[in-house]
C-alpha positions as CSV (number, residue, x, y, z in Angstrom):
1,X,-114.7,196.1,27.9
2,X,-111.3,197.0,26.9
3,X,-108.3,196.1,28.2
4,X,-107.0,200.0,28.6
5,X,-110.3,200.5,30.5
6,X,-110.0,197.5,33.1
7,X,-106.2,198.4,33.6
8,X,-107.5,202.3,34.4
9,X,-109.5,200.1,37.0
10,X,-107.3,198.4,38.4
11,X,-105.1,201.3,39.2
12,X,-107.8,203.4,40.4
13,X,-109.3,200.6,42.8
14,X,-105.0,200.2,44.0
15,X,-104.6,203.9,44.5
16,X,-107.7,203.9,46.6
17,X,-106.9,201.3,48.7
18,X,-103.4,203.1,49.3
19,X,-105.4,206.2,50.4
20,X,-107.5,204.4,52.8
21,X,-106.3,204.5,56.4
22,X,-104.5,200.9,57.2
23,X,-103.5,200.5,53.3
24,X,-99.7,200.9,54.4
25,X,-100.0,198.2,56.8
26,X,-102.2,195.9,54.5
27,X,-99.4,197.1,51.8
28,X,-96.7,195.9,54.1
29,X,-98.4,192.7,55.0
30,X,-99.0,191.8,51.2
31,X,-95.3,192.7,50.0
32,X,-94.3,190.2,53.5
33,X,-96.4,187.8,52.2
34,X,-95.2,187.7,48.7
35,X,-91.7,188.4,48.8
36,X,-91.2,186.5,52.8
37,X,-93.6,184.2,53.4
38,X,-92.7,181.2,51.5
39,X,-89.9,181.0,53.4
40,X,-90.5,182.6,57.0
41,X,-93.5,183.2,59.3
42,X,-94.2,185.5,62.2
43,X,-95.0,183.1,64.7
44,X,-91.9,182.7,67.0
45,X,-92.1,178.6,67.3
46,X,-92.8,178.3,63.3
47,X,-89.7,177.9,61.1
48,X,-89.7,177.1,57.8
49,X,-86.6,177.4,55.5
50,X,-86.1,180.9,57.4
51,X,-86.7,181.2,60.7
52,X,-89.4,183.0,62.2
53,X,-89.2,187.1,61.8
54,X,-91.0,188.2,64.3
55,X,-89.5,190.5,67.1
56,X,-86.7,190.7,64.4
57,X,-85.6,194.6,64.9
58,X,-83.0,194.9,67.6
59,X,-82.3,191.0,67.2
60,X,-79.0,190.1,66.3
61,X,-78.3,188.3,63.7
62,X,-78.0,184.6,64.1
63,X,-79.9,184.0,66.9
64,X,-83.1,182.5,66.6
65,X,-82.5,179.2,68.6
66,X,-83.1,175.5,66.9
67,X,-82.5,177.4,63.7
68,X,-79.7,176.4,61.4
69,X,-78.3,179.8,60.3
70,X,-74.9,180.1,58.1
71,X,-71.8,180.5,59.8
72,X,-71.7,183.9,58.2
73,X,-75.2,185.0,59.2
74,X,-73.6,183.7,62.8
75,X,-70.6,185.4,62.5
76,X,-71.4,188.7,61.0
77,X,-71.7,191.1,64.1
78,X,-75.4,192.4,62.7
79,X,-78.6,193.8,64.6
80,X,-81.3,193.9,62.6
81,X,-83.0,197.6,62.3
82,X,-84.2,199.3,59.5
83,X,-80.5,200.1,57.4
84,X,-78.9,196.4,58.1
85,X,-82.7,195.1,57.6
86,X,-82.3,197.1,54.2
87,X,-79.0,196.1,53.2
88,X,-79.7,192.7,53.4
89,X,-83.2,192.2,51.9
90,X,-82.0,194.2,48.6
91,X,-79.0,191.7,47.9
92,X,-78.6,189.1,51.0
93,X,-75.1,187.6,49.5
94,X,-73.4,190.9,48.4
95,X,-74.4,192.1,52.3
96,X,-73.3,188.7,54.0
97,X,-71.3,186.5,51.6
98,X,-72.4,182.8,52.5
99,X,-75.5,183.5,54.0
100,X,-77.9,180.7,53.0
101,X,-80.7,183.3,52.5
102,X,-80.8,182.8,47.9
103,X,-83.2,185.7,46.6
104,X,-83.5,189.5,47.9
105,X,-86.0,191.9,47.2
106,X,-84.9,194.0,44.5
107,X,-87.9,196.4,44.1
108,X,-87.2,199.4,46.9
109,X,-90.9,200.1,47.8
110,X,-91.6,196.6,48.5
111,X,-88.6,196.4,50.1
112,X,-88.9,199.6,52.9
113,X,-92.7,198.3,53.1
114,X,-92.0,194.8,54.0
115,X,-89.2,196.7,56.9
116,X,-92.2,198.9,58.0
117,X,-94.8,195.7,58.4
118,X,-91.9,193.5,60.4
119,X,-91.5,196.9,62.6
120,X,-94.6,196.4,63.9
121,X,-93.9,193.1,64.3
């Protein structure tokens, strides 16, 4: 088989799985999982290098108790919604210089459906 044939495959079997009712929130749940997940969970007593995301739209920045956040994730006046959410997760330092939070997610569909998956959250 040919690799221009398997790749045609593999692009039809992802467009069909976008199509499928649920594929956004499967979509969202795979781009949280690759681009978040190393780093943060969505169970509220787990943290990890992050602390836990989940409940995280309308929370202020900050906040998360027994988590050791920067003094300028601390400081910075943010609620988390869907534009500050945004913001940060495409360049975390250039949004809040000295937070501790190293890599964003640069790609803007991964990005808005990672934001759509902790919405739900």
């Amino acid at each position: 088989m040919s690799s221009r044939i398997i790749l045609v495959a593999i692009l039809t079997a992802g467009l069909a799985a976008i199509a499928q009712p649920g594929a956004a929130a499967a979509t969202g749940e795979a781009a949280f999982r690759q681009s978040c997940g190393a780093c943060h969970s969505l169970e509220p007593s787990q943290t990890r290098m992050g602390p836990p995301l989940n409940g995280v739209f309308q929370r202020k920045a900050g906040s998360v108790p027994g988590y050791a956040y920067s003094d300028a994730l601390k400081t910075a006046g943010i609620t988390w919604d869907r534009k500050t959410l945004d913001r940060f997760l495409k360049s975390p330092a250039a949004f809040v210089p000295g937070t501790k939070m190293p890599i964003g997610v640069a790609d803007d569909a991964a990005r808005k459906a990672t934001i759509d998956y902790l919405a739900g959250k």
